[in-house]
C-alpha positions, 0 to 999 in steps of 0.5 A: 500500500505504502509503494502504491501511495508512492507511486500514486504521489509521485506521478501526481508531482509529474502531472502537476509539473506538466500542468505548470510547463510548456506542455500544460495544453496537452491536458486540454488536447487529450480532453478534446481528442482521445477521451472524444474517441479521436485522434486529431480535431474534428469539425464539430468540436466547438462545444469543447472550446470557449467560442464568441459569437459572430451575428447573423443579419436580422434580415437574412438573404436565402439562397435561391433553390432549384435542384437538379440532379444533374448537378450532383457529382458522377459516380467516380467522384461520388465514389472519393466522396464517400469514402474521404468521409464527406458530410456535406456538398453543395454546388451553386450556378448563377447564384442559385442552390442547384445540388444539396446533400448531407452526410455522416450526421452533417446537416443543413444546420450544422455548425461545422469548423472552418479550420484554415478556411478561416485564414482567408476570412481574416484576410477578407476582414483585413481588406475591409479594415483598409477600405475603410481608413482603419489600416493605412494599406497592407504595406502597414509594419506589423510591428506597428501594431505589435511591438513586441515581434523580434529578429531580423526581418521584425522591422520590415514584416508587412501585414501583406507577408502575414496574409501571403504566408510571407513571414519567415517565424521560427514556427514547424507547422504539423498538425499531427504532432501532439507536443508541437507548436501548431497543437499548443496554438489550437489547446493552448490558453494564450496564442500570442505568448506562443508566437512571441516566443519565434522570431521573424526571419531575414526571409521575411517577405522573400518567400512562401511557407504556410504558418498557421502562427502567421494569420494570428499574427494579422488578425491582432494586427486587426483587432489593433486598428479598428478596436474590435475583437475579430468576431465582433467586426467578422459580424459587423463587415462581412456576416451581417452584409453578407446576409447569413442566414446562420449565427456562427461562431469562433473558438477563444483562448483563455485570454479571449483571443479568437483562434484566428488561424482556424476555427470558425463555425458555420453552416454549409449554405452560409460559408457558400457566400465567401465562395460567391464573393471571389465570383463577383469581385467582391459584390454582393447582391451587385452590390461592392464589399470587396474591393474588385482590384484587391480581389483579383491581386489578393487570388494571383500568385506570389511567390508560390504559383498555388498560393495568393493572399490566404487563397488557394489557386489552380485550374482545371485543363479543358477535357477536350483539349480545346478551350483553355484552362479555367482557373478556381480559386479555393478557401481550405482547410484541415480534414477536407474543408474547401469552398471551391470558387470558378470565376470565369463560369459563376460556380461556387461548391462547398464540400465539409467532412471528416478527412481529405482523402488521398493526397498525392505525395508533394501536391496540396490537393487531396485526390477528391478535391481535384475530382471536385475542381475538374468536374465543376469546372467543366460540368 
């Protein structure tokens, strides 16, 4: 008895320790996977984190509807579909609702995680911060606006680099390591003293590498200049315009600071809005929100031929041969989160789920979401 009291004591003291250390989110990450039955975040884990709430319109704008099964995908695709887990698919022509269908418990009302489909909205709401006088232009120094950011490329860093992944932190993006910095951003209870730790690199603004670390980063940089908190403006510019049917919702840290990089909560019909904004130039019923210039620079590559601004970017070849390419342009994020935007046809589709697929060994597209971009683009 006396050992097991021990024994019992002393990994008591280790677990205290771990608590207290660098580690001490692991205790909210085991909560929120393993006891879930799960080994990584899933789409529906906002009822595990602190969120705030981003409103809706008092007078939402519905989608117009007129389904049409041959809008629904062939059998091939429906087939990748099926088995890379898909909850929900949506497919829109001419601004009209023409395919609808649910899966594997995702409903028409389910508020699912956008993931890193959030990191584009954080650059829509930043675009909006610009339009309005709150933010000089995205030339601004993000150290203007965070002081305590540090190393050599700390003095130049543009709010333009944190949204282009330009950024150059002393960050290892990897959302399967359990003792990494990308889970402590997502468990963690205080993001900033995190990041604050990186310093910025000499190749700040040179080139491109994906850090989830670097659209936290913009959105304080935000929530500086128009002193609001991330959700409190997402509703005010972007939710409320839009007409969204739907509340959604951003999870916090324990300091109340919204998880920027990932994290917002929506419904399938409402996230289809973000993907009808790319295809209009930024209006909106006819109307401008965006602006048209922005939105074709911020969807052109940089440094990286598949990456603008928080954007994704291809194009699907003609199967014929005999028209040129058309290119889409898409918000991703983990686990197969992707609104697929086509400029040059009007086509928006949504498709939420619990894993990607397949992806091939050094390419960004998960083998359903090329099926998706080549089926739509051409349909």
């Amino acid at each position: 008895m006396k050992k097991t009291l021990l024994a019992l004591g002393g990994l008591g003291l280790v677990l205290t320790a771990v608590y207290f250390s660098w580690y001490g989110y692991l205790f909210n990450g085991i909560y929120a996977t393993y006891l879930q039955g799960r080994t990584t975040s899933d789409p529906f884990d906002a009822s595990l984190f602190e969120v705030e709430p981003v409103r809706a319109a008092s007078s939402p704008v519905a989608w117009a509807v007129a389904l049409d099964q041959k809008w629904a995908p062939s059998e091939p695709t429906a087939a990748l579909l099926t088995s890379s887990q898909t909850g929900a698919l949506l497919v829109f022509e001419s601004d009209t609702l023409r395919h609808e269908a649910y899966f594997n418990d995702f409903t028409d009302s389910s508020r699912v995680n956008s993931f890193s489909m959030a990191k584009s909205i954080v650059t829509m709401l930043v675009q909006l911060a610009v339009q309005e006088g709150k933010i000089p232009s995205w030339e601004a120094k993000a150290k203007t606006y965070i002081p305590g950011l540090h190393g050599p490329g700390a003095e130049r860093l543009t709010l333009r680099d944190l949204s282009a992944m330009h950024a150059d932190l002393d960050w290892t993006e990897n959302y399967y390591d359990p003792f990494g910095q990308t889970a402590k951003l997502y468990y963690g209870d205080d993001q900033m003293d995190l990041i604050l730790e990186s310093e910025v690199g000499d190749s700040a603004g040179l080139r491109y590498e994906y850090q989830s670390a670097a659209t936290t980063l913009l959105s304080v940089c935000l929530e500086k200049a128009v002193g609001e908190s991330l959700p409190a403006y997402a509703s005010r510019k972007l939710w409320v315009p839009l007409g969204a049917e739907s509340d959604a919702s951003w999870h916090v840290d324990g300091q109340g600071e919204a998880l920027a990089f990932c994290c917002f909560n929506s419904t399938a019909r409402d996230y289809a809005r973000l993907g009808h904004l790319l295809v209009h130039d930024g209006r909106w019923n006819g109307q401008p929100l965006l602006d048209s210039a922005w939105v074709s620079l911020a969807t052109a590559p940089k440094t990286a031929s598949f990456y603008g601004q928080s954007f994704w970017l291809g194009e699907s070849a003609d199967p014929t041969g005999q028209a040129p390419a058309r290119r889409y342009v898409a918000l991703r994020g983990h686990l197969g989160q992707w609104i697929i935007a086509f400029p040059e046809t009007g086509r928006v589709v949504v498709r939420l789920g619990r894993t990607e697929g397949e992806r091939p060994k050094g390419s960004w597209e998960p083998v359903p979401f090329r099926a998706l971009a080549d089926e739509y683009a051409w349909k």
